[in-house]
N, C-alpha and C positions, 0 to 999 in steps of 0.2 A: 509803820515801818514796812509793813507786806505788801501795801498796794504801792509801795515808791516805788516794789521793781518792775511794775506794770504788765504782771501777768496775766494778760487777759487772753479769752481762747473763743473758739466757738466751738459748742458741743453740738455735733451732726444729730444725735438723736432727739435734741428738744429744739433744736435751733434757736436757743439763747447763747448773748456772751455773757461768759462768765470770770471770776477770779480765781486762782489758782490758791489754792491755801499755804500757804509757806512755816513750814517747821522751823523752828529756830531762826526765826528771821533777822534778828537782832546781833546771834552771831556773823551769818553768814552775810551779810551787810557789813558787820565788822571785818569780816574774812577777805572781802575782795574790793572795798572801797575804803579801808584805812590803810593808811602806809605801816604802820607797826600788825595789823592784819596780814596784809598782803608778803610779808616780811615773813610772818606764822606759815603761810599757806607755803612759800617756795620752797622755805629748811624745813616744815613737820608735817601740814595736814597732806600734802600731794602726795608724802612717802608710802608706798606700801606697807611697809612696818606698821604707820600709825593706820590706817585702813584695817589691817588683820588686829589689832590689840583692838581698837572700837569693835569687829565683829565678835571677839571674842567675849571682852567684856557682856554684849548683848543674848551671848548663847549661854549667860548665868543663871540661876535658876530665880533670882532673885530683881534681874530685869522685868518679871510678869508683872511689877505694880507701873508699868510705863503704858502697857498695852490700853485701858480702857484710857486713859486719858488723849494718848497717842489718838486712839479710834472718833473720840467723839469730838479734838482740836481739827483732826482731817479728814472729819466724815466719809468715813470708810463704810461703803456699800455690806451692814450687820446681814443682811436677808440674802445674801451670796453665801457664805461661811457654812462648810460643812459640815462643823463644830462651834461650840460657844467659845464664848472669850476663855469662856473658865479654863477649859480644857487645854489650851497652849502653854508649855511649860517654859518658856521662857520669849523672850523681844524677839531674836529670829524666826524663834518655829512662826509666829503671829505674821510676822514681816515677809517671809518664802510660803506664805499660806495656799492651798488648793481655793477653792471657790466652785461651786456649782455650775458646772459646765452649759447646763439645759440654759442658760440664762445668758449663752454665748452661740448663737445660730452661726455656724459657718455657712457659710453663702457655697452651694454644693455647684453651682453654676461652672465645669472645666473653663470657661471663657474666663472664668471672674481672678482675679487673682487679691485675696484679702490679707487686710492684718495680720501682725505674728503676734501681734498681742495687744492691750489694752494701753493706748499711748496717744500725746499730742503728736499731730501729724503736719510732717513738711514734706510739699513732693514738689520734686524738679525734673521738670521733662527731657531736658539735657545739662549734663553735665561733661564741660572741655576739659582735657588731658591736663592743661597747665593753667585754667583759669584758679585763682585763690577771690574764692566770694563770704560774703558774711552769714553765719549762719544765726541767724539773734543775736548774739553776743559773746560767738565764735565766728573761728576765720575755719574755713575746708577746702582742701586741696586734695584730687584723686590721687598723687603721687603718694606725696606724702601721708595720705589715711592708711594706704594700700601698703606700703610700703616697700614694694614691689613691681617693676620696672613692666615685665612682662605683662601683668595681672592689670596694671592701670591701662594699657595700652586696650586688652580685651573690654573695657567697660569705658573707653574714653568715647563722650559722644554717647554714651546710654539715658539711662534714667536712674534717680535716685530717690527714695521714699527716707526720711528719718522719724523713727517714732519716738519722742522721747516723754519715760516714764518718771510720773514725779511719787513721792516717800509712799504716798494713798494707794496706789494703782496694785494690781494684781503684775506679780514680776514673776510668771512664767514666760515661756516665749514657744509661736507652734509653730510647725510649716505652713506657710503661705500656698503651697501648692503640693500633690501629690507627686513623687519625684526619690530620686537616689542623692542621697548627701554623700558627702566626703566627711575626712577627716577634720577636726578642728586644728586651727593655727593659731597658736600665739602670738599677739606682734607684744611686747614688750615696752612697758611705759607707766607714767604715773598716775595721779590719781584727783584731779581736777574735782569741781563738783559739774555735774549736767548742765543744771537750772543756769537761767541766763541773769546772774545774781551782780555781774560787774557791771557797774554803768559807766564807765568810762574809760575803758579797755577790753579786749578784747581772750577769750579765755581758750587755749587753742586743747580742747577737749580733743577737737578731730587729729591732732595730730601728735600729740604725746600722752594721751590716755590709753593706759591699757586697754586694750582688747583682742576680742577671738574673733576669727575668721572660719568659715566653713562654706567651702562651693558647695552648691546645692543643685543638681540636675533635675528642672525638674520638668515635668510632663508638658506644659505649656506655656512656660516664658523664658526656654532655654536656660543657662547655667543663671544661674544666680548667687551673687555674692550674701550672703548673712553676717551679719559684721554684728557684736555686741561689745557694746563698750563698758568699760568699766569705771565708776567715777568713786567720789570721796565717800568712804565708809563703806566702798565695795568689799566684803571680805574674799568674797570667792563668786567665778558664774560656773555653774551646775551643769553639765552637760549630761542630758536623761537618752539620747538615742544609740543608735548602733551604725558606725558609719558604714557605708555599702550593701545595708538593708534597707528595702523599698517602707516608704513611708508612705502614707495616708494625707488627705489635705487636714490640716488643723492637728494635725496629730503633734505632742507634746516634743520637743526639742529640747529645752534647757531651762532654766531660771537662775535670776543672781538673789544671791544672798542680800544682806541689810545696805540701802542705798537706794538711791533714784540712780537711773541707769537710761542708755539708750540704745536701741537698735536700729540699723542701717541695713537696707538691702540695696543693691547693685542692678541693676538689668544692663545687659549689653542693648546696641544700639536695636530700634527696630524690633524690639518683642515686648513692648508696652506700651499701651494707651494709659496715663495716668488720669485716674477721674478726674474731670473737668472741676468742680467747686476744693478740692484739695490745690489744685494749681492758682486756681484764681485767688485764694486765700493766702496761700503763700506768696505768690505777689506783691501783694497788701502789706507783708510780714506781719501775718495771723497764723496761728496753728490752731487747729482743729482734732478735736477729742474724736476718736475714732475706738472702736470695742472691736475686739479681738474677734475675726470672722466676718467682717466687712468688708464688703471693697474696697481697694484699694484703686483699682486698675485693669483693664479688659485686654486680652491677648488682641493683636493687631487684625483689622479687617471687620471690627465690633465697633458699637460706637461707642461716643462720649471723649474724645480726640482733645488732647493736650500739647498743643502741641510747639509753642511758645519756647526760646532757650532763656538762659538765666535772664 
């Protein structure tokens, strides 16, 4: 059942493809490719309600006998953990865990502009005002993500990175760039799963999925958008900074509670080079495993030019 949804990736740092592990695969194959599924997911699992009762359920004390089995079905990186298994007292505290930062080099390069976090990567060099393109097995449109008339107009014609985090991954989220944030925005919406789990429809994550928004000023790739989305069994996303205090590069921003989740940044037109094997990959429609504090992308005038539209 897990390899039907043909999750295959290539991981930048060994340069192997690999498969993605899929939790409950058996459900969620029933959830978006059975008609009595698909039925479940528009009246209950999209709702925010059932999202918040699943997180809560998991912040029980009594959820810790989920975590070793959890750990070793989706081989989760043990030798990162700050703390042992033992020590988490319930499925979320395990699930919103720290990790050992020394084991995440942010690339100090001002030129460089890297990941916000530990996630498969999609990068598009340009993205048009009104184009609607496929994203694996969602559709995204700048309008409509954005939700805001103005906002899409400043990033139409920019670049767009999506990183999306599957149940295993570390789901903090840090600044991409040294720089001044703003406030967070809510746009209002439901509650999809991420994973590209539908095979024969299309699951429109970008555009009715909760999420937050926060412009991001930052030192060297002009404003950028931070866009976190929020998908099925997201209980909450966490916001840990202080909007209108200067921030560091890689410095800590937010994390979501229990869920696979994705984040999106924005760049307006002309203040990014997207690394050259990200675009080429994406292409392909392959995603690529990228760890938090890697490049993503060089400020313009540097090499490694992407320069391709959809």
């Amino acid at each position: 059942m897990r390899d039907s949804f043909g999750l295959t990736y290539y991981d930048r740092a060994s340069g192997a493809l690999l498969t993605e592990p899929v939790y409950a695969d058996a459900f969620l194959w029933w959830s978006y490719n059975s008609q009595s599924g698909r039925l479940m997911t528009e009246l209950i699992f999209r709702q925010k309600l059932f999202s918040r009762l699943y997180g809560w359920f998991h912040k029980r004390r009594w959820s810790r006998r989920k975590i070793r089995p959890f750990a070793e079905r989706m081989r989760v990186s043990l030798d990162e953990l700050v703390r042992p298994l033992e020590a988490f007292t319930d499925f979320n505290d395990f699930f919103t865990r720290e990790i050992d930062l020394s084991k995440r080099s942010i690339n100090r390069d001002p030129r460089v502009c890297v990941a916000p976090t530990d996630g498969k990567i999609l990068a598009y060099p340009v993205v048009p005002l009104d184009m609607t393109f496929q994203v694996k097995r969602s559709a995204f449109n700048l309008r409509e993500f954005l939700q805001d008339e103005t906002l899409a107009r400043q990033y139409a014609n920019g670049s767009m990175v999506i990183s999306r985090l599957s149940l295993r991954d570390y789901h903090h989220i840090h600044f991409p760039d040294s720089g001044n944030p703003g406030r967070t925005l809510p746009i209002k919406g439901k509650y999809y799963a991420v994973g590209p789990y539908a095979l024969g429809s299309l699951i429109p994550i970008y555009t009715e999925n909760y999420r937050v928004l926060t412009l991001f000023h930052s030192d060297h790739f002009g404003q950028i958008a931070i866009v976190e989305v929020g998908a099925f069994t997201v209980g909450s996303i966490q916001q840990r900074y202080e909007p209108g205090k200067r921030v560091a590069k890689g410095a800590h921003k937010a994390f979501f509670e229990l869920g696979g989740s994705t984040v999106v940044l924005l760049f307006q037109p002309d203040r990014i080079r997207l690394d050259e094997d990200l675009c080429r990959r994406t292409k392909s429609g392959l995603e690529t495993f990228v760890k938090l504090g890697d490049s993503i992308g060089s400020a313009l005038g540097t090499d490694d030019s992407c320069e391709e539209t959809l």
